[in-house]
Every structure is written in C-alpha cells, then in structure tokens.
N, C-alpha and C positions, 0 to 999 in steps of 0.2 A: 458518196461524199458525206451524208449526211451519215450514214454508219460510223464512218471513221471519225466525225466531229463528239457524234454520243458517246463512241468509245473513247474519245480523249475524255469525256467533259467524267467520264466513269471512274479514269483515271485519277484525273484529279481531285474526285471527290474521294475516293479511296485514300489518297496522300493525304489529305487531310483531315480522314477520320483519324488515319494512322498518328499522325501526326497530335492530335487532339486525347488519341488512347494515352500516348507516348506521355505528353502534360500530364495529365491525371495519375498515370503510374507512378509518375515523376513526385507530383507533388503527396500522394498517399505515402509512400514508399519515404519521402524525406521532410514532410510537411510537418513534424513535428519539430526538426532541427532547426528550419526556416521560420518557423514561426517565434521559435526562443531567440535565435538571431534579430528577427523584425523586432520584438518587443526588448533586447537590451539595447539596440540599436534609439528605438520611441522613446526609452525614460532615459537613455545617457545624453540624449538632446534637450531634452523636456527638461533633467534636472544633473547639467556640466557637473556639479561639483560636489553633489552629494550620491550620485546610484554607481556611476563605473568607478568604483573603490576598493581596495584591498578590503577594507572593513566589508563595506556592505556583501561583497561576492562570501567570504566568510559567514554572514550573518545569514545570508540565502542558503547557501549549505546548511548551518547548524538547524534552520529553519524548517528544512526539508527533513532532517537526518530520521526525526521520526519517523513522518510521514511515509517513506519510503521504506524503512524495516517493514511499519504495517503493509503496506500496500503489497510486499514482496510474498508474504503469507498471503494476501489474496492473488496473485501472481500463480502460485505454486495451486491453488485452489479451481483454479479456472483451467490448468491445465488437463487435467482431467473430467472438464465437462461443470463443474462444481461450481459455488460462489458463497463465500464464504462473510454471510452480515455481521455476524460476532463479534468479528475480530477489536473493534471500540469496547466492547466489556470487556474483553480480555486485557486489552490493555488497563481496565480500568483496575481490575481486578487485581492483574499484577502488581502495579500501582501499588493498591491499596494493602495486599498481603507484605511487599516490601516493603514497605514502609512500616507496619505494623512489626513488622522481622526487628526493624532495626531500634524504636522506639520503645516497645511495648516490654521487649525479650533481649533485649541488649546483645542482640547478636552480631558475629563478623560478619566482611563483607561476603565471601564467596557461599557459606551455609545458606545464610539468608536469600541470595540470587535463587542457588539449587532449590530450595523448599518452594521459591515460588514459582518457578518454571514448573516444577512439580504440579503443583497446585492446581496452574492453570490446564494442564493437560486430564484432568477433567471436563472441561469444555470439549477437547477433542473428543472424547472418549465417549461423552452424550451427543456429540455432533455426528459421531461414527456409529452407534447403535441407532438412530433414528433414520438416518438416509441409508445404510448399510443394511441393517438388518430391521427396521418397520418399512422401507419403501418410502418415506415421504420425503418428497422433493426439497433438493440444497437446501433452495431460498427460505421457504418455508420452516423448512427444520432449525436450520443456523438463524434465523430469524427467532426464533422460539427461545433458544439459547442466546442472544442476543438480551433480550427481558430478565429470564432467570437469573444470567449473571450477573447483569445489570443491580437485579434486585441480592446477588448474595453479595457482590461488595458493598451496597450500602448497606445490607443489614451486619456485613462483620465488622462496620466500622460503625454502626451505631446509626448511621444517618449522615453523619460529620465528616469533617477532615480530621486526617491523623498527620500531627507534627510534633517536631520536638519541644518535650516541655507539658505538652498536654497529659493530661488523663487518663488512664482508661476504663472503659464503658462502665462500670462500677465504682470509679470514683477514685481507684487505687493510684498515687503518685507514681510516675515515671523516670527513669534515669537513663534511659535509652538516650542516643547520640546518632546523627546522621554522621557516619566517618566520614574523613577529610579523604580519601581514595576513593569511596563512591559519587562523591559530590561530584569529583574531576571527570568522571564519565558521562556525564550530562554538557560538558565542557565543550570548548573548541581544544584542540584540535580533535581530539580524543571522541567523539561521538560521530564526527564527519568520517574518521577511518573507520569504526566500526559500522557505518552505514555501508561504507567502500566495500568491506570484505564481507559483510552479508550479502551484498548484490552480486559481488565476484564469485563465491561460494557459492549461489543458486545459481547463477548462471552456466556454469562448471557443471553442477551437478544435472542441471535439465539437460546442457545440449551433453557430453562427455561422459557421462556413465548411461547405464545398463536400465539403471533404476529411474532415471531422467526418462529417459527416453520414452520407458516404459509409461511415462504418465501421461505423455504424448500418446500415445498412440491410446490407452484408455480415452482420451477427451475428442480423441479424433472419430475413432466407433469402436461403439464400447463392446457391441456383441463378437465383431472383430477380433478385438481383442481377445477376448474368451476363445474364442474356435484355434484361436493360437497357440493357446495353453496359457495366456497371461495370467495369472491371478486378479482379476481383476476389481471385486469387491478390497481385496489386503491394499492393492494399491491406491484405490480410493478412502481408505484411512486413511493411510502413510499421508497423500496430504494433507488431509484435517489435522492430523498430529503435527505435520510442518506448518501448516497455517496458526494453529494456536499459538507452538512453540514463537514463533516468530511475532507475532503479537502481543506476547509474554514480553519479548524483550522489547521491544517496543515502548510496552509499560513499565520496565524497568528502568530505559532511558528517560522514560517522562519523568517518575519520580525526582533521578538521581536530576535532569534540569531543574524543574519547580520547588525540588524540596521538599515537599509534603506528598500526601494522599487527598484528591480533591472529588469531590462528588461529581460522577462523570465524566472524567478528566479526561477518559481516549472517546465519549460519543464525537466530540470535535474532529476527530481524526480520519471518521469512518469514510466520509463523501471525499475529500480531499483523497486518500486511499483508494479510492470506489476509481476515479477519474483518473489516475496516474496509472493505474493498469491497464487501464480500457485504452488509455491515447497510448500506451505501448504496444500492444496490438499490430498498428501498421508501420512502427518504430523499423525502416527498412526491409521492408515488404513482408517482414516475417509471418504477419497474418496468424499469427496464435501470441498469446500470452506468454511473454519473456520478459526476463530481470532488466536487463540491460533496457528496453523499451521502458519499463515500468519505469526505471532508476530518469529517465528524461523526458516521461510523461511528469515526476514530480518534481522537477526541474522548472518544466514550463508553469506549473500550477505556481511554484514559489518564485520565479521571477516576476508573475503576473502578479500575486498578490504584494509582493515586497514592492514592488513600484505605485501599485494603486493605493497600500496604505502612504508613500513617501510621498506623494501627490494628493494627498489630505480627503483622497476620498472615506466617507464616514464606514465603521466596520462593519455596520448591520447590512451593508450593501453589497461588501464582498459575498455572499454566498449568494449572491443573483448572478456573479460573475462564476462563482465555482461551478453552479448548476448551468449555466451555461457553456462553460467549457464540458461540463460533462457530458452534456447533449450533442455537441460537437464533434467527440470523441464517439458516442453510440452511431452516430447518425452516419459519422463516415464508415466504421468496425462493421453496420448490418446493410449499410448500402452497396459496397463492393463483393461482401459476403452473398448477398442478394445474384450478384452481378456473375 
C-alpha cells in the first residue's frame, strides 16, 4: 500500500515537473512576443489616446529601422562564434564619409553610398586580419577597431560635424547639397522597408543558402567545421565583411535621417544593437542568432523606450532600462544554454 501511494505521489511529481519544463519552454521559446504584447497592451492603457496610433506605431518602426540594420550585422557576427563591438564606428564612420561625399565633393547619390560602403570595409578587413590571421579574440580585436575608427572619423571630419553650408577643414567654402532623394531614405515609409528587406535578405540567406548555413555550423564547432572541409577561417571574414557592410548602411540611414555628420553619431546605437540580437536568440526556440529574432528583439527595445519617453520618464534613465533589458536577454540566452 504504501509502495503504490510513493509511486502515485512519484507520479505526480513527475507531471508536474513536466508540466513546469513545458512553462519555461513555453515562455523562453515565445517570451519575447509576450512580453511586446504586455507592454503595448501597459502604455495603450496608461496613455488611450496617444501610444495605440497610426502615427506612433510608424514612429516605432522609423525608430527601430536603424537599430535593427546595425544589430543585424551583429546578428550575422555572432553566428559564427564572433561579436562584433565596431559596429557604432562604422556607423559613425559611414556617417561621416557620406556626408562628406555629399557636401565637401558635390557628389550624386548612388557614387557617394558606393565609396562609402567601400570605405567602411576597411574596418572588416582590420577586423579580419587580427581575429583571423593574429589569433586575438573577436571582443577584443573588434573592440580595438571599435577606438581606431572612432578616432579616424573624427579626425577626417576635423573633430566637428559636417553639414550643409559648412566649411571645409581648411577653411575652403562649400557648395555641396544634401539631395532631396537621399534625405527621403531616412524617411518614413522608405527606411522602415528597407529595414524589412535587410532582415528578409539575411534571414534568407542564414537559414536557405549553402553559405548561411555554413556560418552556422562555423559558430556551432569550429574544429568541426574544418574536419568537414569547411573553410573555415574565409567564412569567418565573410561575416566581419557582412557585419561592417551592414553597419555601413546603417550609418548611411543615420545620416540621410539627421542630416549631417555628428561626432559619435552610431556609439548610441551600439547597446541597443548589443540587446536586440541577444533577446533574439530564444526568439522561438531557435537558440542561436537569427534575423527574424533580432528584427523583434528591437521591437521590444523600441516599444519599451517609445512608451517610457511618452510617459515623461527623464532620458538619462533610459539606458538603466536598456542595460537591464540587456541583462535579461544574457541571463535567460546563458542560463538554458547552461541547462
């Protein structure tokens, strides 16, 4: 009697571990959906007649659109084991070269983009010769690069911002013109689809190609990899070169929003970036780094901060909010990891 009582009670407890795994899978695997849902659900109550808006849902998007290009270059960086901290110079960098393209040099739209996409893929190129071929670790090295470029956009802009009308570094008058077809890419609608189809476009090519794949399985085990025949050092460029490139634009979109070139313009970008890839991670159980996760990890980041500025909390507070969501994001990404 008593056997068969311990073996129900065995039972039971079983069911309700089950049951308890089931939760947790439940909520890792869609907890990021749930949680964007709670929180437009909290401000469309909190504040009827200003958050659940045509407008405002627009302004969340245009809001994110950088964010999410960058973060999609850390995206593509993490998939092969990597992490790529640059990415905020490059932006800056880009930034700063296109706007110089357009001001300094009176150039069109599409040469000027090219030269500075260009430009910036020096960054990959020092980001790929130090982790590739010296050995020194992503963080570290992309870290390094991180400074450097930091410091050559402000020294090619002098220290300053570059805008229409200003100067340049010598004192030489300007007739440069920001074009009326670059401005509209910083725009609505126009910057929200091009967020669309760089998150489509990576997500495409991680899960549906050859070469996707292949950077999967670099970040899953790298020696692995090799014993396969992978190339696996070339594929570890290949992302530093899509992490720049995609940073680049990034910086491109900043400009053509703000207008100018501003000192430091994509460091803003980097933590918000940092955090939108990481809460992608468990974005439907995927458990590695994907676009689509990323694209609604910075969703939840820009719902959360668009509501907390519309609710008058002061700015300098929001980033106690970012780094906590960030931690959020780690804490769950290394604890089932763990598990």
């Amino acid at each position: 009697m008593e056997a068969k009582m311990k073996t129900s009670e065995v039972k039971v407890n079983v069911k309700q571990e089950n049951k308890g795994s089931k939760a947790l899978d439940f909520i890792e695997k869609w907890g990021t959906i749930i949680t964007i849902v709670f929180l437009i659900v909290f401000f469309s109550v909190a504040m009827p007649e200003a958050f659940p808006t045509k407008t405002n849902v627009i302004t969340i998007l245009r809001s994110i659109s950088i964010v999410t290009v960058i973060a999609i270059g850390i995206t593509v960086s993490l998939t092969v084991g990597g992490f790529d901290l640059s990415v905020g110079s490059v932006a800056t960098f880009a930034d700063t070269m296109v706007m110089s393209m357009f001001v300094w040099y009176s150039m069109p739209v599409f040469p000027a983009i090219i030269i500075s996409l260009l430009a910036v893929l020096s960054v990959a190129i020092i980001n790929s010769l130090l982790i590739v071929k010296l050995k020194i670790p992503d963080m570290l090295a992309t870290l390094s690069c991180m400074f450097i470029f930091e410091g050559v956009a402000m020294t090619y802009a002098g220290g300053g911002s570059i805008s229409q009308g200003m100067s340049k570094l010598d004192g030489t008058p300007t007739t440069g013109t920001i074009l009326p077809l670059f401005s509209k890419v910083g725009q609505a609608p126009y910057i929200i689809i091009i967020m669309l189809v760089v998150v489509v476009a990576v997500h495409i090519f991680l899960n549906y190609t050859k070469h996707g794949r292949y950077l999967y399985v670099v970040g899953g085990n790298m020696e692995a990899a090799r014993l396969s025949g992978i190339p696996v050092q070339r594929y570890r460029t290949i992302a530093y070169f899509l992490s720049a490139i995609l940073a680049g634009i990034g910086g491109i979109l900043l400009a053509s929003r703000i207008g100018s070139a501003q000192i430091n313009a994509g460091a803003g970008y980097l933590m918000p970036s940092v955090a939108a890839a990481y809460i992608g991670y468990s974005f439907a159980g995927a458990g590695r780094a994907n676009a689509i996760g990323t694209f609604f990890g910075a969703v939840l980041v820009g719902v959360l901060e668009n509501g907390l500025v519309m609710m008058s909390v002061p700015y300098y507070s929001l980033n106690i909010v970012k780094g906590a969501v960030l931690a959020i994001a780690l804490a769950l990404t290394y604890f089932r990891k763990k598990d």
